[in-house]
C-alpha positions, 0 to 999 in steps of 0.5 A, spaced: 567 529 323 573 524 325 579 526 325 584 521 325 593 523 325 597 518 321 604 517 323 608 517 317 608 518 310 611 512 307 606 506 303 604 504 309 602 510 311 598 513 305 595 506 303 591 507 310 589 515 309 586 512 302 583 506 305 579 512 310 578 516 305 574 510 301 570 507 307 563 509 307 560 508 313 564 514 316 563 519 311 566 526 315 572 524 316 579 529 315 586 526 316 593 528 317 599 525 314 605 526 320 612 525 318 619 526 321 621 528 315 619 534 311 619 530 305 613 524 303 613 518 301 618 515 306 622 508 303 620 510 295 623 516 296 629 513 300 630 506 300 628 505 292 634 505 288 635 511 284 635 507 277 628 503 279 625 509 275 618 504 275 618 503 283 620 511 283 614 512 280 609 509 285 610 517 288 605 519 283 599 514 286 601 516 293 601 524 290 594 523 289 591 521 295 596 526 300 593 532 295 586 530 297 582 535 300 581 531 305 589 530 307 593 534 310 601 533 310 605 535 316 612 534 315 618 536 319 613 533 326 617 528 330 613 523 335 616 520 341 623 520 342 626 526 347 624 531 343 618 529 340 611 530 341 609 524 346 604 519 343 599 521 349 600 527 348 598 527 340 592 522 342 589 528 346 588 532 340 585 527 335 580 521 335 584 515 332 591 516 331 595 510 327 602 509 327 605 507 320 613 507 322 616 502 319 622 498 322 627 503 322 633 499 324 637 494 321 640 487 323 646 486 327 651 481 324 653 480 331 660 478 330 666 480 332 669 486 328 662 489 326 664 496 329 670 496 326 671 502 321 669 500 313 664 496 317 656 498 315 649 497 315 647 496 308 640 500 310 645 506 312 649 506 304 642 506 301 640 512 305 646 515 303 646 514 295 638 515 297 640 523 300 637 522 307 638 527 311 640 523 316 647 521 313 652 526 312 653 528 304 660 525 303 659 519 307 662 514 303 669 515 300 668 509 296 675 508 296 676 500 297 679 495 292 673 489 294 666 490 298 662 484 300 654 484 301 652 480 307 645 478 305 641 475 299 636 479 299 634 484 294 636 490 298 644 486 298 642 486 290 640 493 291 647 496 293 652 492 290 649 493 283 650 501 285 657 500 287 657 496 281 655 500 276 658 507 273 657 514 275 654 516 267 649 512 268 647 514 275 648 522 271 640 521 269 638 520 276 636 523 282 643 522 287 645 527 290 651 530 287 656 528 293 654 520 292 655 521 285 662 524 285 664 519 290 661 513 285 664 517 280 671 516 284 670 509 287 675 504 286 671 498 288 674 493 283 669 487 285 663 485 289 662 479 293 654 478 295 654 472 299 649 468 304 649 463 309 645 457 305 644 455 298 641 459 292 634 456 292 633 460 299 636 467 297 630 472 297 632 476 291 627 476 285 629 474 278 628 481 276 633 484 281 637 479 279 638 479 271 639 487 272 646 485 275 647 481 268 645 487 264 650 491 267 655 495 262 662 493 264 661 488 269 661 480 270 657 476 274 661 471 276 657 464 280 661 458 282 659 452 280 660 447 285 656 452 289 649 451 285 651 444 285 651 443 293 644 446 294 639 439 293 633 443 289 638 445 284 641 438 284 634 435 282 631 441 279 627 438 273 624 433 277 621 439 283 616 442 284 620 448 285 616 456 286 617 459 279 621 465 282 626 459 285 626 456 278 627 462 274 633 464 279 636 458 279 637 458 271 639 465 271 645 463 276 646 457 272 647 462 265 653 465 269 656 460 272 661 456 268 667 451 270 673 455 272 675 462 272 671 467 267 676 471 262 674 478 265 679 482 262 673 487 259 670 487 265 672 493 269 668 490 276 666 483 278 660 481 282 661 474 285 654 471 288 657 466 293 652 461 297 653 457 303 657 463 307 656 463 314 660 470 317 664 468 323 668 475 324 670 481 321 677 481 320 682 487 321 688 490 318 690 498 320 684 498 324 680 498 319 676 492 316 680 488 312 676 481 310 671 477 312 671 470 315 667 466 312 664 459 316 663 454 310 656 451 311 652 445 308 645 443 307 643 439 313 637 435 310 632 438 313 632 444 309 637 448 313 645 449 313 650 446 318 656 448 319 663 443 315 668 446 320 671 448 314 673 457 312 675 461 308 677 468 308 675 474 303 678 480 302 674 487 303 675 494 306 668 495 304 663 490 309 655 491 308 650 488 311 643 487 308 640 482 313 634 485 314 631 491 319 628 490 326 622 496 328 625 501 333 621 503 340 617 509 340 618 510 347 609 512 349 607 505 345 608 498 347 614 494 343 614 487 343 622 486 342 622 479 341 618 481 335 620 488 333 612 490 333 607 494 337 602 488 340 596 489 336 589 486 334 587 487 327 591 493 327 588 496 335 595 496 339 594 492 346 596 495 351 598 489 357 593 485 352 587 490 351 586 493 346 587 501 347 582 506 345 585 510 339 591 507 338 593 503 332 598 501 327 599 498 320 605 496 315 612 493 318 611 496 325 604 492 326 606 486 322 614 485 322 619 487 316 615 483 310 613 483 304 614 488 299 610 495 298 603 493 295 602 488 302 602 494 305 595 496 302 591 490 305 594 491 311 592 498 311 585 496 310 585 490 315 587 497 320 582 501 318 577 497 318 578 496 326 578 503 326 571 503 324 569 499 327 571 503 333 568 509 330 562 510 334 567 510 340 572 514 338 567 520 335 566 522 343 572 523 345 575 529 345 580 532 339 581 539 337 578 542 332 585 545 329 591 541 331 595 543 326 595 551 330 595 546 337 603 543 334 605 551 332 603 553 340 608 548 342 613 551 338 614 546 332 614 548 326 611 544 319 612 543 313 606 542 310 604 540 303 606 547 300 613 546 303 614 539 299 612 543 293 617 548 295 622 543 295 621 540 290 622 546 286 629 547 289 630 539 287 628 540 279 633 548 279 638 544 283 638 539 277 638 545 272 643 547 275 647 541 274 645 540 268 641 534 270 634 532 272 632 534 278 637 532 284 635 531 292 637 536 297 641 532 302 641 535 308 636 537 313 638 545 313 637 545 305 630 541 305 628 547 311 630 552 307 627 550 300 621 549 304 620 555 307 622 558 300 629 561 301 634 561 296 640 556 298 
């Protein structure tokens, strides 16, 4: 029998437990699906948008394959790290162990002003109207007038359209109730999602980004001279532009319109700004007060140049969505560079070998790309690996019962019976209010739903 520990429970992490539970060539095999957390399902249950209910639903594919007789869920183990179990130390009690663990750190702006209060990371804000445990219930108050997203993704479309969007609507989903309160009391007036090149280049979907027009009282407001500076929306009709390019260019130019939109009937306004360039973030009162913005231009080689002109926005509100960078996990390799484990095919290299036992899949292994469904075929290229490694890896030596190895060592997991648990907690918290079922946001109220106590 080969015994395998997956190291997270995200899409990342399931999709390479069914790709070994589907291959044939090895047909004993038993996995363990580890995680920090005493939840599964990683970014759908943390970073998908509350009101994504579709995305959301992607939980029930990866249900099945963790309630298989074969798996095992093992949350609440934490891997690495100054309290964690050492990655040596996990591989001597398994044949094979794969590390699934994402890229868990955001981008810097790496401008002045980044670290002033009313300054975050957008992953942070997701994390927080998403209940993990790692960021306090009340952590946002929500009280500035104008918030600006940096980035043109769909994580920035993301945030500005739950600032932008009213609590009742919220009231059906699964936000925690301090969130909903905040969002419920928000003052935020009005949204600027902006990006340093032009409409063409952003990364947003045309799905994300007609959901920002169906908003109810809110308007999108896009500057015309704007679309007119980028070259593919200049010569539109006559490129052979990507047909999400061409599907996004013609949802902003319905929105755009020569001077200022009557916006009277809109309680908030999102403004889509292109060619802004963040150069500081300003202060007043030792808070963040706005954002300076260089004024970029297209360059003619399909990026952007600086005009040495600025402008300044107004904001008590500065998030950050430029993308995530993968964390060391001290007793692996870590490429800095490039945020990932050195692997081949999946098989972590260690000064250039590859290291018998070890292996990685989803952003950890290939950077912070792609969206949740290119994470099955990167699995699979894993798996694959690792059986090919199989007549190998099936000498070494692994315990016959791991889980018991873990509770010797003082950890306390919370397998899938726990999870069940939690959840239960989740639907009596949301009857309790009313409301469907609501997460439990704080590690003390996810243990003690796990171990069945009453909160």
């Amino acid at each position: 029998m080969l015994r395998v520990a997956v190291v997270g429970s995200g899409p990342s992490g399931v999709y390479t437990a069914q790709a070994l539970l589907n291959q044939s060539l090895v047909p004993e095999v038993r996995v363990h699906v580890l995680d920090r957390l005493p939840t599964p399902y990683g970014l759908v249950r943390y970073g998908v948008a509350p009101d994504h209910e579709k995305i959301k639903s992607l939980q029930n594919s990866l249900r099945a394959v963790l309630e298989d007789e074969r798996v095992t869920f093992v949350g609440h183990v934490q891997i690495g790290g100054a309290d964690g179990v050492p990655p040596a130390r996990l591989a001597e009690q398994y044949h094979a162990v794969v590390y699934c663990v994402g890229a868990a750190a955001d981008r810097p702006l790496a401008v002045p002003g980044e670290d002033l209060p009313g300054s975050w990371s957008a992953t942070r804000f997701v994390s927080w109207y998403s209940a993990h445990p790692d960021i306090a219930p009340d952590g946002f108050a929500l009280e500035a007038r104008s918030a600006v997203v940096i980035g043109v993704g769909n994580v920035a479309v993301d945030v500005a359209r739950i600032l932008a969007r009213g609590a009742d609507e919220l009231r059906a989903t699964d936000v925690p109730r301090a969130a909903l309160g905040a969002l419920a009391g928000s003052r935020v007036r009005e949204v600027h999602i902006a990006g340093r090149r032009g409409p063409s280049q952003a990364r947003f979907t045309t799905k994300e980004l007609r959901e920002l027009g169906a908003l109810p009282g809110a308007r999108v407001v896009v500057d015309p001279a704007e679309l007119a500076m980028d070259p593919a929306y200049a010569a539109q009709e006559g490129l052979p532009l990507p047909a999400v390019v061409r599907r996004n260019l013609d949802v902003l130019r319905g929105w755009s319109a020569p001077g200022e939109p009557a916006v009277a009937d809109a309680a908030r306004r999102i403004r889509l700004r292109f060619f802004l360039r963040p150069v500081e973030l300003l202060e007043r009162g030792g808070r963040v007060a706005g954002v300076r913005f260089a004024r970029t231009a297209p360059d003619g080689a399909g990026g952007v140049q600086d005009t040495g002109a600025y402008e300044d926005v107004e904001a008590q509100l500065v998030l950050r969505a430029v993308g995530y960078r993968g964390v060391e996990l001290p007793g692996l390799p870590f490429d800095p560079v490039r945020g990932t484990v050195p692997h081949a095919a999946g098989r972590v290299l260690r000064d250039g070998v590859p290291s018998p036992g070890e292996y990685v899949a989803g952003w950890i292994k290939r950077g912070p790309t792609g969206v949740i469904g290119s994470n099955r075929s990167c699995a699979k290229e894993t798996v694959a690996s690792l059986i090919e490694d199989a007549p190998l890896l099936a000498r070494r030596p692994a315990a016959e019962d791991p889980l018991a190895v873990l509770r010797a060592w003082g950890l306390r997991p919370v397998e899938w019976d726990g999870w069940l648990s939690i959840e239960r907690a989740e639907a009596a918290l949301g009857r309790s209010l009313g409301r469907g079922p609501v997460k439990i946001p704080d590690w003390q109220g996810l243990l003690a739903a796990a171990r069945g106590e009453e909160g």
